[in-house]
NUMIBA-522788 format. One line per 2 residues: their letters; for each residue x, y, z of C-alpha. Coordinates in nm, 2 decimals. Layout:
A	X:Y:Z ~ ...
This chain:
XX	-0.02:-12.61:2.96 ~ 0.08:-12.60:3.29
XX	0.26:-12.25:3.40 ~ 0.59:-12.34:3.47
XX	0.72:-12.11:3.70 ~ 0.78:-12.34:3.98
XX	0.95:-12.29:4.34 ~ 1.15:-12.58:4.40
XX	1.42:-12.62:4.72 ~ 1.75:-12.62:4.65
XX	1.85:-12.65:5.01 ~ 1.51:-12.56:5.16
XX	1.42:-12.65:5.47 ~ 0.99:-12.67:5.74
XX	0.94:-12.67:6.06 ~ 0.83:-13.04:6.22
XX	0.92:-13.29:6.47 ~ 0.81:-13.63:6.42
XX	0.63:-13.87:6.21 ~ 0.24:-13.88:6.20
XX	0.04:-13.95:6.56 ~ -0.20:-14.27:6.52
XX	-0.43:-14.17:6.83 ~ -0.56:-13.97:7.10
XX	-0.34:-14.16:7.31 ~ -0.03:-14.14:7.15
XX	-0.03:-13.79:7.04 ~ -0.09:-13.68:7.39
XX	0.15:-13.92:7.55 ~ 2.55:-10.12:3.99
XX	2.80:-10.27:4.22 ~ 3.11:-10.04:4.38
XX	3.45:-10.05:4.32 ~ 3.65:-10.38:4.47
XX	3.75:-10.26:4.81 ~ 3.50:-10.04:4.88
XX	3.23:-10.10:5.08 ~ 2.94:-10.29:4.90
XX	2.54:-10.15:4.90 ~ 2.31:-10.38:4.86
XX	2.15:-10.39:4.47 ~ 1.86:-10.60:4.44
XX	1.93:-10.93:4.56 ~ 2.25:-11.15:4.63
XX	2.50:-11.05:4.59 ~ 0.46:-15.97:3.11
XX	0.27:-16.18:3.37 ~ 0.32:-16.54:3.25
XX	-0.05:-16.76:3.28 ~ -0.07:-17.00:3.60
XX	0.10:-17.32:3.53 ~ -0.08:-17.67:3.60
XX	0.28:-17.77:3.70 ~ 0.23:-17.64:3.99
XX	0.56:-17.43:3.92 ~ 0.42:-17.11:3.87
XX	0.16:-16.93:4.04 ~ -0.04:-16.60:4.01
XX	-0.23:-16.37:4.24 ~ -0.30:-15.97:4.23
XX	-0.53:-15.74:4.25 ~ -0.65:-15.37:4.11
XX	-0.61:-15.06:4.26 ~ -0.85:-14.92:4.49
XX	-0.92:-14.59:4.42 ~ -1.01:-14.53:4.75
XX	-0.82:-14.58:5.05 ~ -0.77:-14.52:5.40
XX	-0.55:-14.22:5.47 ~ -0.22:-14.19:5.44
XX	-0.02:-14.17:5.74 ~ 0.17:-13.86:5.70
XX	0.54:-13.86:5.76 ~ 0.56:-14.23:5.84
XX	0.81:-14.43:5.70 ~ 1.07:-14.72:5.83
XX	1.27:-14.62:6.10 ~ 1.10:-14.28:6.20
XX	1.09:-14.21:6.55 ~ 0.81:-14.05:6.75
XX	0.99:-13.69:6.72 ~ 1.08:-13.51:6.40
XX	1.20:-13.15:6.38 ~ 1.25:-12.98:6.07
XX	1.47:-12.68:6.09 ~ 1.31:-12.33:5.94
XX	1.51:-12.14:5.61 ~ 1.45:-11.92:5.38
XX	1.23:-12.03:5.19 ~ 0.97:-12.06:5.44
XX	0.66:-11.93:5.36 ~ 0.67:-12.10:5.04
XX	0.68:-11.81:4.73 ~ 0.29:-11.82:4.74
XX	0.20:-11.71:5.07 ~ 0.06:-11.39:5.15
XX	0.33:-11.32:5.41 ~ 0.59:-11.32:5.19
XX	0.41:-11.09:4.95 ~ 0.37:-10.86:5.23
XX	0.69:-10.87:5.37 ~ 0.81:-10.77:5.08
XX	1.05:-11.10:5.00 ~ 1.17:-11.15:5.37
XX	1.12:-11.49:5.42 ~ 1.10:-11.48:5.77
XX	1.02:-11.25:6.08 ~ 1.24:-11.18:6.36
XX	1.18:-11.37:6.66 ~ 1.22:-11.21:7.03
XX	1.56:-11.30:7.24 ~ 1.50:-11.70:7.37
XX	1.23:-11.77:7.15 ~ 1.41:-11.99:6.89
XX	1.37:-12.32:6.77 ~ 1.54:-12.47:7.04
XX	1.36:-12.27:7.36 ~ 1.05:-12.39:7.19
XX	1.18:-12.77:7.17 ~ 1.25:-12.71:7.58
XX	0.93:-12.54:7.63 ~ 0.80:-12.85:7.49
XX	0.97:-13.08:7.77 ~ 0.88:-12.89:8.06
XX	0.55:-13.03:8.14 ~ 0.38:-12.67:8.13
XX	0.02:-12.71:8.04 ~ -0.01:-12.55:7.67
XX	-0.35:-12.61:7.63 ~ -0.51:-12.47:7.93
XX	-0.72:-12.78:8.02 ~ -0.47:-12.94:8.22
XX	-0.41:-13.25:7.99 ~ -0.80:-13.31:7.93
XX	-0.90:-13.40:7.56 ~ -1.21:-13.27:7.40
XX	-1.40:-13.30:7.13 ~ -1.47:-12.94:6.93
XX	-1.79:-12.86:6.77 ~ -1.77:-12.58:6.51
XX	-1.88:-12.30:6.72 ~ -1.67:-12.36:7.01
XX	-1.37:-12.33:6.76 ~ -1.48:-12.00:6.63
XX	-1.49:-11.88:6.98 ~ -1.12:-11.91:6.98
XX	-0.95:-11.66:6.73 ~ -0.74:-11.41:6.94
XX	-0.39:-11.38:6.97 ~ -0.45:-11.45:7.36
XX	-0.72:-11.73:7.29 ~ -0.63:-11.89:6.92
XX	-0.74:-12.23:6.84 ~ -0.66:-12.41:6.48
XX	-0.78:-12.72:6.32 ~ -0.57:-12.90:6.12
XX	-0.74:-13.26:5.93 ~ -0.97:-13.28:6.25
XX	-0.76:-13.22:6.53 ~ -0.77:-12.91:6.73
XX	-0.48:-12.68:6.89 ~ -0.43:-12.43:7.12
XX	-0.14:-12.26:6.87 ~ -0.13:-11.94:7.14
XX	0.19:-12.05:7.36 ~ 0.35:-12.11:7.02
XX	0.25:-11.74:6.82 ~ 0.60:-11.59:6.97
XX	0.78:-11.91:6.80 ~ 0.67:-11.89:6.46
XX	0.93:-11.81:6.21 ~ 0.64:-11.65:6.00
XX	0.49:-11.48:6.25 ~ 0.15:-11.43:6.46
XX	-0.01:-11.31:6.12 ~ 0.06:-11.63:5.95
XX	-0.10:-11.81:6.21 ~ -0.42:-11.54:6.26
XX	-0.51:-11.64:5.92 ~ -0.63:-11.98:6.03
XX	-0.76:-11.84:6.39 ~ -1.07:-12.04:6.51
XX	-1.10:-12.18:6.16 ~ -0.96:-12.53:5.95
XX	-0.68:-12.44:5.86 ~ -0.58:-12.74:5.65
XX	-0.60:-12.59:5.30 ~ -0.42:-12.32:5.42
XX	-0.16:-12.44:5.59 ~ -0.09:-12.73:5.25
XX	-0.09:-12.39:5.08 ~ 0.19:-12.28:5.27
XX	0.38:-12.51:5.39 ~ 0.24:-12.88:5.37
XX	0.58:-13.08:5.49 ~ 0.59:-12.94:5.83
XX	0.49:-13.25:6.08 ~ 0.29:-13.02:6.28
XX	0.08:-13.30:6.46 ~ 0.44:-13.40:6.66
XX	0.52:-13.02:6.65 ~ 0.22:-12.95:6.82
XX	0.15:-13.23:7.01 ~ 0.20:-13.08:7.35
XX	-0.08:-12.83:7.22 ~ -0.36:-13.05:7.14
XX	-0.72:-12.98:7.24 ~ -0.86:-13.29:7.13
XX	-1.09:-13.39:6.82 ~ -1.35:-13.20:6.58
XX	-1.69:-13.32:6.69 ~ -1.82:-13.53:6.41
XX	-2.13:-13.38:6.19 ~ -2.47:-13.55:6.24
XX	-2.61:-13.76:5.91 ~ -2.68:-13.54:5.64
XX	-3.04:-13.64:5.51 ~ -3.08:-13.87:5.20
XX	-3.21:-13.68:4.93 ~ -2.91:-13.37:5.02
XX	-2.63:-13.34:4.78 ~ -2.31:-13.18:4.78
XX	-2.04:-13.09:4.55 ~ -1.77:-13.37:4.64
XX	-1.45:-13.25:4.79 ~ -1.07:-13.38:4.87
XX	-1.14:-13.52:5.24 ~ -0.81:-13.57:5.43
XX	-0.62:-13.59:5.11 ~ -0.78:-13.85:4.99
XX	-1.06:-13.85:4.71 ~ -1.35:-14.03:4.70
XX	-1.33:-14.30:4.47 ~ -1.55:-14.21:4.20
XX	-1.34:-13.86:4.18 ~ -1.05:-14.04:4.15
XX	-1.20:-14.25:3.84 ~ -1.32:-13.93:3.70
XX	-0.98:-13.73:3.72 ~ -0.78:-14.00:3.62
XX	-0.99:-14.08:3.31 ~ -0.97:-13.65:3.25
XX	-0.61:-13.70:3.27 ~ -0.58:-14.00:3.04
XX	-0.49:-14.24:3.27 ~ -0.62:-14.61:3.40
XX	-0.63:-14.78:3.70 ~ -0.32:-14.98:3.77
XX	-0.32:-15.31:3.88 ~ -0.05:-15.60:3.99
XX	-0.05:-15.93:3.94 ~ 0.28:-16.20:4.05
XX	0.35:-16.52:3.96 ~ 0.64:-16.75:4.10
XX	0.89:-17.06:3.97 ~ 1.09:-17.24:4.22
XX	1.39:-17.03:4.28 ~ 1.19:-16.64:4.22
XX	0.87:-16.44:4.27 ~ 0.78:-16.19:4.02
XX	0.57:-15.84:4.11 ~ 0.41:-15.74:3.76
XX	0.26:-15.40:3.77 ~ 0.03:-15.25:3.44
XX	0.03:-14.90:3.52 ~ -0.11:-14.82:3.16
XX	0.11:-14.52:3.12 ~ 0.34:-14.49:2.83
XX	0.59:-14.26:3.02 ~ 0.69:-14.49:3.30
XX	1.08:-14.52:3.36 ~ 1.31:-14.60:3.62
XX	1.27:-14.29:3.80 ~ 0.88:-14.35:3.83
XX	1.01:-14.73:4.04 ~ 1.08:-14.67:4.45
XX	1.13:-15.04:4.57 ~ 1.20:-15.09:4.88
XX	1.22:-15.43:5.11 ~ 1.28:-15.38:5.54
XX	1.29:-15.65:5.72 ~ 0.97:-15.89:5.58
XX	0.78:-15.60:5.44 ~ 0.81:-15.49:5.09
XX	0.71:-15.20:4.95 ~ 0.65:-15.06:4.62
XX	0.58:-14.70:4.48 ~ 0.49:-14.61:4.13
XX	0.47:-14.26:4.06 ~ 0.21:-14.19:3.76
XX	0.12:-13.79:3.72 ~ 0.07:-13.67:4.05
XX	-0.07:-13.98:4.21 ~ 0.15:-14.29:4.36
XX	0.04:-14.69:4.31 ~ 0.13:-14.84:4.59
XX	0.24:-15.22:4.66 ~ 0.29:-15.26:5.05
XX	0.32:-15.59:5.20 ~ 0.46:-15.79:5.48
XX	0.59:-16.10:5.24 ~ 0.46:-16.46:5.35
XX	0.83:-16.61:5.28 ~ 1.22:-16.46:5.34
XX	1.40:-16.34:5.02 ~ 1.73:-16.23:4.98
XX	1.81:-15.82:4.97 ~ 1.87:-15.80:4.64
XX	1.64:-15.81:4.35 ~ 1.58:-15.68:4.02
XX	1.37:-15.42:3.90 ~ 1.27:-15.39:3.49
XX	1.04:-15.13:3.29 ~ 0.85:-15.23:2.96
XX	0.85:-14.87:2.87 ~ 0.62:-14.85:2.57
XX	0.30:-15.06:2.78 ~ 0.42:-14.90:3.10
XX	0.47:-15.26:3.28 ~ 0.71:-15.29:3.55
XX	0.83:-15.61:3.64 ~ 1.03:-15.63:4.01
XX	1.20:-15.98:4.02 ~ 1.25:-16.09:4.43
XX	1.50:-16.41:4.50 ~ 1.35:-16.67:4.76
XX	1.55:-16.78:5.06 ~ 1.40:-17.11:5.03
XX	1.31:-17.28:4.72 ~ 0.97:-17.32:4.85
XX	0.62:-17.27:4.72 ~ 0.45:-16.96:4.84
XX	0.07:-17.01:4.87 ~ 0.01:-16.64:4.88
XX	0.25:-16.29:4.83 ~ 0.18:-16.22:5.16
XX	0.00:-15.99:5.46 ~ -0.09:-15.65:5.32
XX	0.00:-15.31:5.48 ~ -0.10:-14.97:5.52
XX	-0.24:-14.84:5.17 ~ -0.16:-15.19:5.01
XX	-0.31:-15.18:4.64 ~ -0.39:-14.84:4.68
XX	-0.39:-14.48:4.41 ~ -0.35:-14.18:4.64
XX	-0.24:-13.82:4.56 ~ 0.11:-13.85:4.57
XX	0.13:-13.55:4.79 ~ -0.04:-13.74:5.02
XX	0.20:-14.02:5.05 ~ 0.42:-13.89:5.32
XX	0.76:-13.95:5.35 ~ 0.92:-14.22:5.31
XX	1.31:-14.33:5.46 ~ 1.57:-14.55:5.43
XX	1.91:-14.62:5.59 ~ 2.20:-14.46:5.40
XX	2.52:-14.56:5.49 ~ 2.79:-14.25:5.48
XX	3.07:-14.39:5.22 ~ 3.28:-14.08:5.20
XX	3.30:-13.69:5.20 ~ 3.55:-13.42:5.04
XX	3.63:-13.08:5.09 ~ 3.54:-12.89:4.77
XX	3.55:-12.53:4.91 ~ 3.65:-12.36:5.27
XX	3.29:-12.46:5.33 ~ 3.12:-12.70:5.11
XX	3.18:-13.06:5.08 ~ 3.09:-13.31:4.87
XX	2.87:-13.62:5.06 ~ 2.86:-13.96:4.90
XX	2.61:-14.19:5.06 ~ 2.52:-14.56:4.96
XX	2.19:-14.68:4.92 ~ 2.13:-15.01:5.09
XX	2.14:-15.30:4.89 ~ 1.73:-15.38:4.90
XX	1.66:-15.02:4.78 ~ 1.57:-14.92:4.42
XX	1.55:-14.56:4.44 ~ 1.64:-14.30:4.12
XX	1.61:-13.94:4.21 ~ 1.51:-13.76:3.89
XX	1.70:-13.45:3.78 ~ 1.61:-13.16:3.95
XX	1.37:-13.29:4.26 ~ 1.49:-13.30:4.57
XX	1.51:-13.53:4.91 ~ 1.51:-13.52:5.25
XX	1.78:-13.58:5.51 ~ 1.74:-13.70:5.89
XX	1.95:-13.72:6.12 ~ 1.88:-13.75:6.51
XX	2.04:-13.48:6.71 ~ 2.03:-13.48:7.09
XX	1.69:-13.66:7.08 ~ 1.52:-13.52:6.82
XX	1.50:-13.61:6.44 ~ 1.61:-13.31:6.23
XX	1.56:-13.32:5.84 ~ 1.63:-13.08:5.56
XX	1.57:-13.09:5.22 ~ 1.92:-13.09:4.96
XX	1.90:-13.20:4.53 ~ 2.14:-13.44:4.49
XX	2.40:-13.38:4.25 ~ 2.65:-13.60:4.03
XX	2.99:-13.70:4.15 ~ 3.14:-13.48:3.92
XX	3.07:-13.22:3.62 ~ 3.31:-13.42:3.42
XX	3.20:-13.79:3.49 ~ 2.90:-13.85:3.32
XX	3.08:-13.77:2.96 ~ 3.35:-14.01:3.07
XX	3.14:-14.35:3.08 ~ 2.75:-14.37:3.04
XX	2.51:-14.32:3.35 ~ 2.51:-14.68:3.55
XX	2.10:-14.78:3.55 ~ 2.13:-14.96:3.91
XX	2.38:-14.67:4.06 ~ 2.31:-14.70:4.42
XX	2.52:-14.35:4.56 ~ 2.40:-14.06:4.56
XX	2.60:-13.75:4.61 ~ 2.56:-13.39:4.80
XX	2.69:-13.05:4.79 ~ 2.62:-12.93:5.16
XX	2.77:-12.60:5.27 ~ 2.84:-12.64:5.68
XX	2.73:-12.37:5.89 ~ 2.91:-12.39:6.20
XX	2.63:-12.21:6.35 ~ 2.41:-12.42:6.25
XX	2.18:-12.74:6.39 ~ 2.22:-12.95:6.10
XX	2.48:-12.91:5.89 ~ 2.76:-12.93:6.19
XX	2.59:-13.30:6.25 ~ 2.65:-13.42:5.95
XX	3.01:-13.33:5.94 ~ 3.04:-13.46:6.20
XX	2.97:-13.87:6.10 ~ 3.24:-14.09:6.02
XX	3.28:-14.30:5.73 ~ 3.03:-14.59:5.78
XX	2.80:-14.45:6.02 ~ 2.40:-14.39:5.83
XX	2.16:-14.08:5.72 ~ 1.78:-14.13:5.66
XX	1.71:-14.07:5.26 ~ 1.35:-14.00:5.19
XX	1.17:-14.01:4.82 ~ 1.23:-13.78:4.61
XX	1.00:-13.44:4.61 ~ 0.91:-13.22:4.32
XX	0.71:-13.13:4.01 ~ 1.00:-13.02:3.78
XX	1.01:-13.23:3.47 ~ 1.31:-13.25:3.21
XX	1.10:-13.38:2.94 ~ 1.00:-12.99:2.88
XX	1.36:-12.94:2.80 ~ 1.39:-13.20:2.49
XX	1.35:-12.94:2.23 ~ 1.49:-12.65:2.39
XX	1.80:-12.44:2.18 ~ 1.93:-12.20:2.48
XX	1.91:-12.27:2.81 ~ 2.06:-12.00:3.07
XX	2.12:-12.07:3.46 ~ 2.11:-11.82:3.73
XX	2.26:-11.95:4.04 ~ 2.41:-11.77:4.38
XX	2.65:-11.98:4.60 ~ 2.46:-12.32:4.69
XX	2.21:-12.27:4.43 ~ 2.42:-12.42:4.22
XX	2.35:-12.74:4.32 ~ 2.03:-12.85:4.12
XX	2.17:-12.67:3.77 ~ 2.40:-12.93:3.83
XX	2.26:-13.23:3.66 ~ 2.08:-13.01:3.50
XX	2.37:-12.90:3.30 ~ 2.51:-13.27:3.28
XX	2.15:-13.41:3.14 ~ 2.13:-13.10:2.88
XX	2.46:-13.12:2.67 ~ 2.41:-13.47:2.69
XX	2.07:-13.57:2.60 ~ 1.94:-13.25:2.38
XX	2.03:-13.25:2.04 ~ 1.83:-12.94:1.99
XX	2.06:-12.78:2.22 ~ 2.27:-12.50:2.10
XX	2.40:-12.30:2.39 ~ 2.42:-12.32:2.79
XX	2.47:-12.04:2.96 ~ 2.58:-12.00:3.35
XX	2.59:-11.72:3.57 ~ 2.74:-11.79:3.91
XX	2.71:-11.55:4.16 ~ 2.95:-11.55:4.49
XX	3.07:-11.34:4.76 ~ 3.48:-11.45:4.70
XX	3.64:-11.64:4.49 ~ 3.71:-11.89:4.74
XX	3.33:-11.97:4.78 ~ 3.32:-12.04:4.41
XX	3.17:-12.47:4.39 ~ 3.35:-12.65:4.13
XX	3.53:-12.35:3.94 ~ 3.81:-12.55:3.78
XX	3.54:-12.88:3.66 ~ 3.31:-12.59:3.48
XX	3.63:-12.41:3.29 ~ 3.75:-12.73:3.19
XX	3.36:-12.80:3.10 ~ 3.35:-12.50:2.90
XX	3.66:-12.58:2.72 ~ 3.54:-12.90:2.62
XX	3.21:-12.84:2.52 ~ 3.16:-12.52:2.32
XX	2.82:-12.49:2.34 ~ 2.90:-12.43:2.72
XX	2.97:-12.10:2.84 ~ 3.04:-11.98:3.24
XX	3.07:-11.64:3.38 ~ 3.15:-11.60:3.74
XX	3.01:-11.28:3.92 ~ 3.14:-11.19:4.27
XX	3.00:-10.96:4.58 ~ 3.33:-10.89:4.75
XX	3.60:-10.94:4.52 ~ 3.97:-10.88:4.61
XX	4.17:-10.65:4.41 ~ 4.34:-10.92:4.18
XX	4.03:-11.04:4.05 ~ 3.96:-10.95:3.68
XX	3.65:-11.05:3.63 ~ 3.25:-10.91:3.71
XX	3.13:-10.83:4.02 ~ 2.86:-10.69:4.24
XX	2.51:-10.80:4.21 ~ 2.24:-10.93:4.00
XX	2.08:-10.63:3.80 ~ 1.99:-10.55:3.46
XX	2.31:-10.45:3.30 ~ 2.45:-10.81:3.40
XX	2.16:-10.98:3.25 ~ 2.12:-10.80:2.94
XX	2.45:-10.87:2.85 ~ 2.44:-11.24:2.95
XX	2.05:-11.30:2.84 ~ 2.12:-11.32:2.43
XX	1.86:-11.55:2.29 ~ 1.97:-11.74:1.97
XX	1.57:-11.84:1.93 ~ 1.27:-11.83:2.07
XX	1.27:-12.20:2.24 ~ 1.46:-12.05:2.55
XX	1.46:-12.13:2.91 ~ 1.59:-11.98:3.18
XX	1.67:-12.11:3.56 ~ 1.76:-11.94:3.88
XX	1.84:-12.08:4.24 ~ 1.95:-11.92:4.52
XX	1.90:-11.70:4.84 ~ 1.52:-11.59:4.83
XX	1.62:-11.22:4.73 ~ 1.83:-11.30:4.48
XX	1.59:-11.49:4.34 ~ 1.26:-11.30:4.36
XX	1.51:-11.00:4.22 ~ 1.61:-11.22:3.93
XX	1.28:-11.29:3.82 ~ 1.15:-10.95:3.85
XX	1.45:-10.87:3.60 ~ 1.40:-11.16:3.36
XX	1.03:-11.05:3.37 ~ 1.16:-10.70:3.26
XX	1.36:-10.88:3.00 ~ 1.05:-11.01:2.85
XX	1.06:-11.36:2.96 ~ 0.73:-11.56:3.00
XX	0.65:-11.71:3.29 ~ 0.66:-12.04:3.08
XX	1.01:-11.95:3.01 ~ 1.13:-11.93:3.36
XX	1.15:-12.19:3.62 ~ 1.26:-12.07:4.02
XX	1.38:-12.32:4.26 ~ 1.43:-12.14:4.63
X	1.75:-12.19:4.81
């Protein structure tokens, strides 16, 4: 069984600038009293056969398990410059910086060396890489020469840069980067932090290519490994058949008015969240997400269709059947011209990202600082972000793409027991807390009704299916770390019969900053099984309730466990988190019982 004590982003956000370069030539071109001032405790605060009527037609193809790479980061509409704006959670929970830093998520950068001063550095036309815009190629022992501070060189998936102008810029600092020093530092920087677009990032810094191995000799043999991200086909077979899983394939067939997509993915736990469908201009492109791998259908379609189209899963044989409306009644001879990673099973965290246009439809103020997005998919899109992953959002700001992660949430706590769940739902909704200080977050407040945000796939690994027998489940959440328990909470009391008791504990600084308070009392009173208490860090005098904290005599009192098929989860700030689990740890809680996103 798979240890479930994940790190999953709330609001987290990577560095990057842009999507993935194609070429040499384009990547170089105990609380106190209320009152009194607070110490800090521990943390915050069917395909049809081909008809001889010439009516209906078939053609397809299987999956080949082995494919070009992917082109990291490159989706519709990207533009040659994407920055992705450090947090809090970066390094990810793994990385030996934060372990040594004892939970500080980041280290303190000198006066004008910010994300911005490197963005202008950048732009100035200095030479970062010391060879005066030459490209080389790097054998293996002119890379090792480079691993000082003063003289560092990294490889990253066969390219080479000169990381040294950029050591005083790193949000993790120059030990982070030392660890790769004169080395590939692929694995560990996909340890770390995988999403950062480093090869725009970086781009003023490159030194050129690895210089490519001679032959090995005939008769040598070597274990096989992951090369670029993508595994050599007969590992793929192998895994796959470890895993129980087959090699999807498509077919399509056509009448007069339609074309049909039919995809077998041999899986028995396909739904609609496992579909991403999305058609841009004359390509179309299709995204099947099986374990951790993605089937993709990419294609630039021989014939026009309209936007809409359909989308149906045959749940129990896995099929999926994606129904597209010609323009012309007109017979189409073939599906069309195929694209990058056409009929192709890669690791799905080597997909990339993915975007879309999102058109703004409205936003509300829900607290002095938090307000609730709604944004509309576009009407060619089939997209279904399962509960509790997470997208990205990109916006371009004075040049240069920005994107941060946020979980989308429901409309409302109250909603979704109103009327059932809509299958083709094309909004999605956002709690975002502004910063006014911020590069982001003062952007998107900034759109009018009407105007469009990038949406990429979803990320993530948590799974609600681990839930359907669960009895007590008990949330830990601090300010904006509320936002995934969200349709957590809705999907629970609706869809777990097993469920006896929910539990939330919702940490905040004031009572004003408290998301949704009314919508969870009036939740609670509702649903007995449903039970909220709110904790505050700087409470006024009036207020009656708890404050200070998260510490053990809070969570003994709120961690009762009616049986043994308990869960707990906890988002927010990285302190507050990493305290909390230390405490539910203390508390005798498995890891298997706890799952951690990061705020």
């Amino acid at each position: 069984m798979r240890t479930c004590l994940w790190f999953l982003p709330c609001r987290r956000s990577v560095l990057s600038f842009g999507s993935a370069l194609r070429g040499l030539n384009v990547l170089r071109h105990g609380a106190p009293h209320p009152g009194r001032p607070r110490k800090w405790v521990g943390g915050l605060a069917s395909a049809r056969p081909q008809s001889r009527s010439g009516r209906c037609y078939r053609r397809g193809g299987r999956a080949e398990k082995s494919c070009p790479a992917a082109d990291p980061g490159q989706g519709p509409g990207q533009g040659s410059r994407m920055l992705n704006v450090p947090s809090q959670s970066f390094p990810a929970p793994s990385s030996q910086q934060r372990v040594a830093s004892g939970g500080r998520s980041k280290v303190p950068l000198k006066q004008g060396r910010s994300l911005m001063d490197w963005i202008r550095l950048t732009k100035s036309g200095k030479d970062l890489t010391g060879l005066k815009g030459r490209l080389i190629e790097v054998t293996e022992e002119e890379l090792k020469k480079h691993n000082t501070k003063d003289d560092c060189w990294i490889c990253i998936r066969g390219f080479v840069y000169n990381v040294t102008p950029y050591m005083e810029y790193h949000p993790g600092g120059e030990d982070e980067l030392m660890r790769a020093a004169g080395s590939d530092g692929t694995d560990l920087f996909d340890q770390v932090h995988r999403w950062v677009n480093y090869e725009s990032m970086l781009k003023e810094c490159l030194v050129g290519r690895m210089a490519v191995k001679p032959a090995l000799p005939k008769d040598y043999h070597e274990e096989k490994k992951v090369l670029n991200g993508m595994l050599p086909k007969s590992q793929v077979a192998d895994t796959l058949a470890k895993e129980g899983c087959s090699s999807p394939s498509y077919d399509w067939f056509q009448t007069d008015s339609s074309v049909t997509i039919v995809i077998y993915t041999k899986q028995k736990d396909i739904n609609l969240d496992s579909v991403i469908v999305d058609h841009q201009d004359d390509s179309f492109r299709a995204e099947i997400l099986i374990k951790d791998y993605s089937y993709i259908i990419h294609v630039e379609l021989s014939h026009e269709i309209e936007e809409d189209f359909s989308v149906r899963v045959v749940e129990n044989v896995g099929k999926i059947e994606i129904v597209l409306k010609k323009k012309e009644n007109a017979s189409w001879k073939r599906l069309g011209h195929p694209l990058e990673n056409h009929n192709s099973l890669i690791l799905k965290k080597d997909t990339g990202l993915y975007y879309r246009k999102c058109r703004l439809i409205s936003k509300e103020g829900v607290t002095h600082d938090t307000k609730l997005f709604c944004l509309m998919l576009p009407p060619s899109t089939h997209l279904q972000v399962p509960v509790g992953q997470h997208v990205y959002l990109k916006l371009t700001i004075t040049g240069t793409e920005i994107v941060k992660p946020y979980t989308p949430v429901s409309d409302s706590l109250l909603s979704e027991f109103k009327e059932p769940v809509l299958l083709n739902n094309k909004y999605i909704y956002f709690l975002i807390k502004i910063y006014p200080a911020g590069l982001f977050t003062p952007e998107l407040d900034q759109l009018q009704i009407g105007d469009f945000v990038s949406v990429s796939n979803p990320e993530g690994s948590f799974k609600i299916s681990q839930f359907q027998e669960l009895e007590d489940l008990f949330l830990l959440a601090a300010g904006t770390g509320f936002t995934p328990m969200v349709k957590i909470l809705n999907y629970a009391l609706t869809n777990i019969p097993s469920l006896r008791k929910v539990k939330l504990m919702f940490f905040n600084k004031t009572e004003d900053d408290i998301i949704w308070r009314s919508q969870l009392e009036k939740l609670a009173f509702k649903d007995k099984r449903f039970d909220v208490e709110f904790v505050l860090s700087a409470p006024t005098s009036e207020w009656n309730g708890k404050w200070g904290h998260i510490s053990p005599a809070l969570l003994s009192e709120f961690l009762k466990r009616s049986s043994d098929k308990s869960k707990v989860l906890i988002c927010g700030p990285t302190p507050f988190t990493e305290q909390g689990i230390r405490l539910l740890h203390d508390r005798n809680f498995s890891k298997e019982e706890i799952h951690s996103f990061t705020a």
